[in-house]
ZADRENDO-216317 format. One record per residue (C-alpha): residue number from 1; z negated, y negated, x negated. Coordinates in steps of 0.05 Angstrom, whole numbers. Layout:
REM ZADRENDO-216317
{node NUM, {Z, Y, X}}
...
***
This chain:
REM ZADRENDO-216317
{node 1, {-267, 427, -121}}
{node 2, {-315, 386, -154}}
{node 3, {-332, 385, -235}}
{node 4, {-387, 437, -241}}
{node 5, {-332, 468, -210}}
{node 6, {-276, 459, -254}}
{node 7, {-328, 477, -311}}
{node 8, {-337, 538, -278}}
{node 9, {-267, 563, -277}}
{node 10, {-255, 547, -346}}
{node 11, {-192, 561, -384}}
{node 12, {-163, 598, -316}}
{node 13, {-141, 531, -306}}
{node 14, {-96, 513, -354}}
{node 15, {-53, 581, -337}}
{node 16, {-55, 565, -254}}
{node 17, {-19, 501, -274}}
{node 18, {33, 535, -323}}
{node 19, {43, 590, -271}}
{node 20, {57, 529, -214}}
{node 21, {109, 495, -267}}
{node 22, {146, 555, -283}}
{node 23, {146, 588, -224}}
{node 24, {158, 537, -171}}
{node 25, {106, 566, -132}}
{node 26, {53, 510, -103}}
{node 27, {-4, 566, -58}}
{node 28, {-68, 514, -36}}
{node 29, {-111, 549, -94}}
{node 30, {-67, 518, -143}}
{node 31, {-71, 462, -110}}
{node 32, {-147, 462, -107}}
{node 33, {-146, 475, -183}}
{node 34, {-100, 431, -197}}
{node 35, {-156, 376, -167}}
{node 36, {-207, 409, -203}}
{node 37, {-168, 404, -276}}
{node 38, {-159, 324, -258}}
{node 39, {-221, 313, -250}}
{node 40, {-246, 364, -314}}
{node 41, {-200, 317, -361}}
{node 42, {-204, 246, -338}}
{node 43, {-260, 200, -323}}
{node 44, {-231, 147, -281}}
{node 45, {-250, 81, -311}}
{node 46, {-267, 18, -265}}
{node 47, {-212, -7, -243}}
{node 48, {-129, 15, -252}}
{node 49, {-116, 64, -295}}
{node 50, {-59, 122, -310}}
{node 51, {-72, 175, -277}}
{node 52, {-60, 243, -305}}
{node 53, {10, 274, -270}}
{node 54, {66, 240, -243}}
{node 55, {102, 273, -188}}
{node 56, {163, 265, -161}}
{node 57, {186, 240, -92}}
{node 58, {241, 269, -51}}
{node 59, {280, 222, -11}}
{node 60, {293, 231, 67}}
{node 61, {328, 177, 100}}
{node 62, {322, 104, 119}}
{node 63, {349, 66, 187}}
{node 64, {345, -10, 199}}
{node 65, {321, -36, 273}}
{node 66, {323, -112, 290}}
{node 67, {315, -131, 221}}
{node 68, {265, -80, 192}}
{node 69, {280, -26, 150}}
{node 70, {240, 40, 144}}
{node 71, {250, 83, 90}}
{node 72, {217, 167, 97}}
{node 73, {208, 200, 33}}
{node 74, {159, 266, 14}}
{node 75, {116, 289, -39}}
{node 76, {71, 356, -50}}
{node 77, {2, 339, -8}}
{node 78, {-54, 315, -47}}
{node 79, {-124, 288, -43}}
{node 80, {-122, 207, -40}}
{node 81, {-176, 154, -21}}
{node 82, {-196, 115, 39}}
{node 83, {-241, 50, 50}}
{node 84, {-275, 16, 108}}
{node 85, {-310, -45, 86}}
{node 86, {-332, -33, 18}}
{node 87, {-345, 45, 22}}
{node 88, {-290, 94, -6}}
{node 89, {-288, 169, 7}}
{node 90, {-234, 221, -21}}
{node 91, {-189, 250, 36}}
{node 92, {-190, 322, 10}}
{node 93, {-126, 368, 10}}
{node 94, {-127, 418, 62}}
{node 95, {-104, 494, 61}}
{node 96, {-62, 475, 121}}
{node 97, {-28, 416, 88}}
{node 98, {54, 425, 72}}
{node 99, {74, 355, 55}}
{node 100, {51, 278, 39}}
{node 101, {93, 247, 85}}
{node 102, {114, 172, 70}}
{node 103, {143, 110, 99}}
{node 104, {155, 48, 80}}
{node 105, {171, -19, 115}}
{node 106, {210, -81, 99}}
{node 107, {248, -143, 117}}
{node 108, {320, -114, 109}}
{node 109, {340, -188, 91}}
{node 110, {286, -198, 39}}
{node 111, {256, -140, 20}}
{node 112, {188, -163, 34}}
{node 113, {130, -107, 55}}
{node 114, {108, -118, 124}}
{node 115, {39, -92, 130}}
{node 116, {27, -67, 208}}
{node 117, {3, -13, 247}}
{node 118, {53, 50, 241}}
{node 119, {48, 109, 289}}
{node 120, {94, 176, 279}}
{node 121, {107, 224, 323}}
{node 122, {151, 291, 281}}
{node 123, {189, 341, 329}}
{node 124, {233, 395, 321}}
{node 125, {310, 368, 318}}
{node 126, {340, 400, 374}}
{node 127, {277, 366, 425}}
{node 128, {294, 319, 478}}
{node 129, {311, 239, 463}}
{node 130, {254, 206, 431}}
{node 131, {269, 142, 450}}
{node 132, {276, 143, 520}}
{node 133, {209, 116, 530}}
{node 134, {199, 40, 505}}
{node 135, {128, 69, 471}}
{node 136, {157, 140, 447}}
{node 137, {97, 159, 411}}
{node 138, {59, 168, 484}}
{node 139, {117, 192, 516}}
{node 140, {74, 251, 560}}
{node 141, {138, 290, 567}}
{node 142, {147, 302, 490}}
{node 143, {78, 326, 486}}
{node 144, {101, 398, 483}}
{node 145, {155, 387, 431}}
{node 146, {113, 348, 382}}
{node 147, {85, 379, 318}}
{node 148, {49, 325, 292}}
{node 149, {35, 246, 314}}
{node 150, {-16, 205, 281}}
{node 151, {-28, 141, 253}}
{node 152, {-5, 137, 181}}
{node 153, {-53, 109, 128}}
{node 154, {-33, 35, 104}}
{node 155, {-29, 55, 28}}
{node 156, {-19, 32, -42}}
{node 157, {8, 85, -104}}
{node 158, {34, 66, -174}}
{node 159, {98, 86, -163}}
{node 160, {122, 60, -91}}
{node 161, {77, 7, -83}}
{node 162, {50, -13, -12}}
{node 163, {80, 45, 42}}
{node 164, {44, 84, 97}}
{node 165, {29, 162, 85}}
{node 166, {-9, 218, 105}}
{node 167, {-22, 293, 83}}
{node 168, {18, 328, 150}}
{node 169, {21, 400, 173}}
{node 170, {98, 426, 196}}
{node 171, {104, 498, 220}}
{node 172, {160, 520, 176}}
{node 173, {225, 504, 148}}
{node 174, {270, 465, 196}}
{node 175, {306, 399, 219}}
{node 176, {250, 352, 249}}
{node 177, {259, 279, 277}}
{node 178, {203, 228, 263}}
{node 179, {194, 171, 315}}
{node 180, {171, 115, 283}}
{node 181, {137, 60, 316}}
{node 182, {123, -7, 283}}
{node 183, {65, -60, 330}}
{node 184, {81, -137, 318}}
{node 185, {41, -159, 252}}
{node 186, {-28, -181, 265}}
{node 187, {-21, -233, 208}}
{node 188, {14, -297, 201}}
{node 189, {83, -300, 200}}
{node 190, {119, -358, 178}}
{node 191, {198, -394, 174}}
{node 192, {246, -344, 210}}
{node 193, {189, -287, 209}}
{node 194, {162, -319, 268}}
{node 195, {223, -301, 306}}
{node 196, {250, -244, 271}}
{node 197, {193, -190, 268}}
{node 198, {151, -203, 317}}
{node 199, {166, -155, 375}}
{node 200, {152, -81, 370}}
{node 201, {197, -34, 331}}
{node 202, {214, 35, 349}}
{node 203, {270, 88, 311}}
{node 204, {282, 150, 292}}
{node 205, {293, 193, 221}}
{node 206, {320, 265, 228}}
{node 207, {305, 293, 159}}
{node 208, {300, 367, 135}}
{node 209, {234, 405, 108}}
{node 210, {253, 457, 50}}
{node 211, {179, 481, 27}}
{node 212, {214, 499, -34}}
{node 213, {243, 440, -40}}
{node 214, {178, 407, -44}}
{node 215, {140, 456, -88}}
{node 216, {196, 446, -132}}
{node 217, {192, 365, -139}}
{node 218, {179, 347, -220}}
{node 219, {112, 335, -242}}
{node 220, {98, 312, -312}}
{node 221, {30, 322, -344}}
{node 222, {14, 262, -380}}
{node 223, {-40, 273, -448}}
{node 224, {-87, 229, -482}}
{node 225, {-31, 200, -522}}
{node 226, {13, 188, -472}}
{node 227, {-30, 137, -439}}
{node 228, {-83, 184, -389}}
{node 229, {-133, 151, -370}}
{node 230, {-123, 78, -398}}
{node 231, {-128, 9, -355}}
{node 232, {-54, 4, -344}}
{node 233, {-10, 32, -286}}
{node 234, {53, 74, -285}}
{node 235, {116, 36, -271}}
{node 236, {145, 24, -199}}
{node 237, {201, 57, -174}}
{node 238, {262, 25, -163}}
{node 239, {257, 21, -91}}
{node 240, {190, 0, -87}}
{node 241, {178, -63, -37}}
{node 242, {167, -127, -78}}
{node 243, {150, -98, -145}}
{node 244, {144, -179, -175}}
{node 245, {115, -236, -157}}
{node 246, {157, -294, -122}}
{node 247, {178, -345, -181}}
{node 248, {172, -404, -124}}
{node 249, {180, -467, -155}}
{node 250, {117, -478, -110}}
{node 251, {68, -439, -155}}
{node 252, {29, -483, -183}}
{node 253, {-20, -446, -229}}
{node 254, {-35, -367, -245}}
{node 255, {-93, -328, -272}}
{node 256, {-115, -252, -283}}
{node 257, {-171, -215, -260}}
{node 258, {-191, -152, -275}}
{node 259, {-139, -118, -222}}
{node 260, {-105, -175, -191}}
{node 261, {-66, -234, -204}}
{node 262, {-74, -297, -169}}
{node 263, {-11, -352, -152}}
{node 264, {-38, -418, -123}}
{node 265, {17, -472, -101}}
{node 266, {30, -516, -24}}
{node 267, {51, -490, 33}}
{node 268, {97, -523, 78}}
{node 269, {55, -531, 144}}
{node 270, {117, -549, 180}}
{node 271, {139, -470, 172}}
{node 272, {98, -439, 234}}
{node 273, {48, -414, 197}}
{node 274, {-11, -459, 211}}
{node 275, {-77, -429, 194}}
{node 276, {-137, -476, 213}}
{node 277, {-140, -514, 285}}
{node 278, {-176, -575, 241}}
{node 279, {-145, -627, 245}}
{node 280, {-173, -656, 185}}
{node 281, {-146, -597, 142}}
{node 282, {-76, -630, 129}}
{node 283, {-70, -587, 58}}
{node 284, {-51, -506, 58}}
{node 285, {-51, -469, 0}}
{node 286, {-6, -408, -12}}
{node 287, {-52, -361, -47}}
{node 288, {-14, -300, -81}}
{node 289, {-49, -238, -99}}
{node 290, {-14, -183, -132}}
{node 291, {-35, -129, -167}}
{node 292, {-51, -138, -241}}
{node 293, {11, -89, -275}}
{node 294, {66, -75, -226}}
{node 295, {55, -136, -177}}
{node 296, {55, -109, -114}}
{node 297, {23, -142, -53}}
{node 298, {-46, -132, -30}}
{node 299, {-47, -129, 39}}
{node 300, {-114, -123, 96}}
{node 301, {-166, -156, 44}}
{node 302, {-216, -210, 62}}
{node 303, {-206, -274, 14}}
{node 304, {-236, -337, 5}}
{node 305, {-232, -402, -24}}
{node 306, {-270, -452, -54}}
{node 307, {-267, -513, -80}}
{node 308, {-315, -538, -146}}
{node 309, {-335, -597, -180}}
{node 310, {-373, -603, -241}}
{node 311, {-389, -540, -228}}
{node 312, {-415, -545, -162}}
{node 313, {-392, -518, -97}}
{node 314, {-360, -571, -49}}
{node 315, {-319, -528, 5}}
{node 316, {-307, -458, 23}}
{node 317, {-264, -429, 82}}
{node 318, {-232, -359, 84}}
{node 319, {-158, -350, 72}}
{node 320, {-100, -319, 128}}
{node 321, {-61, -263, 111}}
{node 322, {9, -284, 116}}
{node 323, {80, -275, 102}}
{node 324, {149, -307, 97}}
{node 325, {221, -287, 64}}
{node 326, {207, -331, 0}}
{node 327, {138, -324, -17}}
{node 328, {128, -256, 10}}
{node 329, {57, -232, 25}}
{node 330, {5, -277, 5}}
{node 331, {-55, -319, 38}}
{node 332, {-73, -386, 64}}
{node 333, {-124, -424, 61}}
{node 334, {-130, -504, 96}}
{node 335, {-165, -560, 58}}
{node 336, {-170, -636, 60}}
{node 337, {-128, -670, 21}}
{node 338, {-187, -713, -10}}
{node 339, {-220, -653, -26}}
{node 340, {-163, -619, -65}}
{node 341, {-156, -688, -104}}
{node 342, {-227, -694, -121}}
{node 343, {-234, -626, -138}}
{node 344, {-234, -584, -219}}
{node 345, {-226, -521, -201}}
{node 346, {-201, -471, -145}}
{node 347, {-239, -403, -140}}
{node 348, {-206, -346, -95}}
{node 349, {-252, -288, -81}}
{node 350, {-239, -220, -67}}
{node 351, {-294, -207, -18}}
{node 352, {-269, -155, 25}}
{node 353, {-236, -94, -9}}
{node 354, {-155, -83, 21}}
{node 355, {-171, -36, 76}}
{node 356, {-112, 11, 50}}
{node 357, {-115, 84, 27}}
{node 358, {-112, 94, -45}}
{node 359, {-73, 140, -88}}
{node 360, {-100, 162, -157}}
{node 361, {-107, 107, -214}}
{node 362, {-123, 61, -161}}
{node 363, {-188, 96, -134}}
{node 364, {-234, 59, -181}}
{node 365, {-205, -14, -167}}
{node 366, {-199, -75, -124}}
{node 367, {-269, -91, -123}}
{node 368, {-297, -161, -109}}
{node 369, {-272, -200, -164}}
{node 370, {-270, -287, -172}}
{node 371, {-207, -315, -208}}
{node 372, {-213, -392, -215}}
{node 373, {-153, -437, -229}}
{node 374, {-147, -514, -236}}
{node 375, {-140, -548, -168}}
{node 376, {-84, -598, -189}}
{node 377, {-29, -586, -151}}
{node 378, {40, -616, -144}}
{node 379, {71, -640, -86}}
{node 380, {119, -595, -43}}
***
């Protein structure tokens, strides 16, 4: 529903949300209306902001395979925002829509996010072995027991950080199985990441959908004076992956944007991570970018980096999505050394929007942005 809308319905809409508090009760009209009263109250700003609700999240399981560990938790389904490039369009709620379904992925051992490509495939409990099949997610004789498979949206919320989720359709209360498939990352990985997560990950959480149980999840209506609508960000959960920034020795320098922050320091290019063929490129930089308030990661974005002098450009490359158990997710970029030591300034660009799915109070941010820091930088 869209303002004129809201306007439209007028004070019908603060009741429908009293009547869904009270009663438990969450019908998709209420849930239409309750889109229509977010957007009749709050004008997103550019860039983070609170949103205005907080819901709660209801906990499913979590199983670690060959050093990764995925974690399945639930909310009530709800509108969100996609990207390609730098164009963003609102996945709508649907009337057929029972739960946001949620995952999240990390290094058991470090607790660092590992962005990939997830597929799920949800079937009723008592269906045959998922996992006969080394790629159970196309496993043609499942195809009658499954009630949903799909690609999960990569996606970043206030309050779990970076996870993969999805508005999903079950038929009715039960005990379902997800099969969860994790692809080798794309990116760089470097030290014992090399080793350790590169090979294709596939398990299985058996968890129970209560429809009740997920119309009755908390939801707390933030006002005006509790911080709706300002450019801040509700605080992480306690499970969320890497909720800080690393505190590396190796950082160098920081500086704030308008919705990131940006670490600079060495990287080691002994660790397997090696992002330029040049030869002459003997530097790397470790470029960490983090979300401005709760620090999480900020996976699938295009970055570059350039080097200035009196004000003048002298070198740009792009920068390589990587990560390792002590610096986490960050970037890397190859320079000459000479380069580096001539240089003022360093100025990393956000040129390419993180292709992730947004929830609300994120919607408005991550645009292209240019934080410059000083290019000294110690030895490793």
């Amino acid at each position: 529903m869209r303002r004129r809308d809201a306007l439209a319905a007028g004070g019908s809409l603060v009741g429908t949300l009293s009547t869904m508090l009270t009663a438990g009760c969450l019908d998709f009209e209420t849930l239409r209306r309750e889109d229509a009263w977010r957007e009749l109250i709050v004008d997103p700003p550019g860039g983070i902001y609170v949103p205005p609700k907080i819901d709660g999240i209801l906990e499913y399981d979590s199983e670690t395979e060959s050093g990764l560990e995925i974690s399945l938790s639930a909310m009530r389904p709800h509108s969100f925002w996609t990207g390609a490039g730098t164009e963003r369009a609102r996945a709508d709620l649907r009337s057929h829509h029972t739960l946001h379904l949620m995952a999240s992925v990390r290094d058991a051992e470090s607790e660092v996010a590992v962005p990939t490509t997830v597929t799920t495939r949800i079937e009723h409990a008592d269906s045959g072995d998922s996992t006969d099949s080394p790629d159970a997610t196309d496993t043609a004789n499942t195809a009658a027991d499954t009630v949903d498979q799909r690609t999960p949206w990569p996606m970043r919320s206030q309050r779990m950080g970076f996870h993969y989720g999805d508005n999903i359709s079950l038929p009715g209360e039960g005990t379902y199985k997800a099969t969860i498939r994790l692809d080798p990352p794309t990116i760089h990985l470097a030290d014992e990441f090399a080793d350790r997560i590169d090979q294709p990950v596939t398990i299985t959480i058996q968890f129970e959908y209560n429809p009740a149980a997920i119309d009755v999840l908390e939801r707390t209506l933030l006002d005006e004076g509790e911080g709706r609508g300002e450019r801040r960000a509700l605080e992480f959960m306690g499970h969320a992956s890497e909720p800080v920034s690393p505190t590396s020795s190796a950082v160098a320098h920081s500086a704030t944007g308008d919705d990131i922050v940006v670490t600079l320091g060495r990287a080691d290019v002994s660790d397997g991570a090696q992002v330029s063929s040049e030869a002459t490129e003997d530097t790397q930089l470790a470029i960490g970018v983090r979300t401005r308030y709760n620090r999480y990661p900020v996976p699938f974005a295009g970055l570059s980096v350039e080097s200035v002098r009196d004000g003048g450009r002298q070198y740009i490359t792009e920068a390589q999505e990587t990560i390792d158990p002590d610096r986490g997710h960050h970037y890397r970029a190859g320079f000459e050394e000479g380069i580096l030591e001539s240089a003022d300034e360093l100025a990393v660009s956000l040129d390419v929007p993180p292709q992730v799915a947004l929830h609300e109070g994120y919607e408005t941010a991550f645009g292209a942005e240019r934080v410059v820091l000083p290019a000294s930088l110690p030895a490793l």
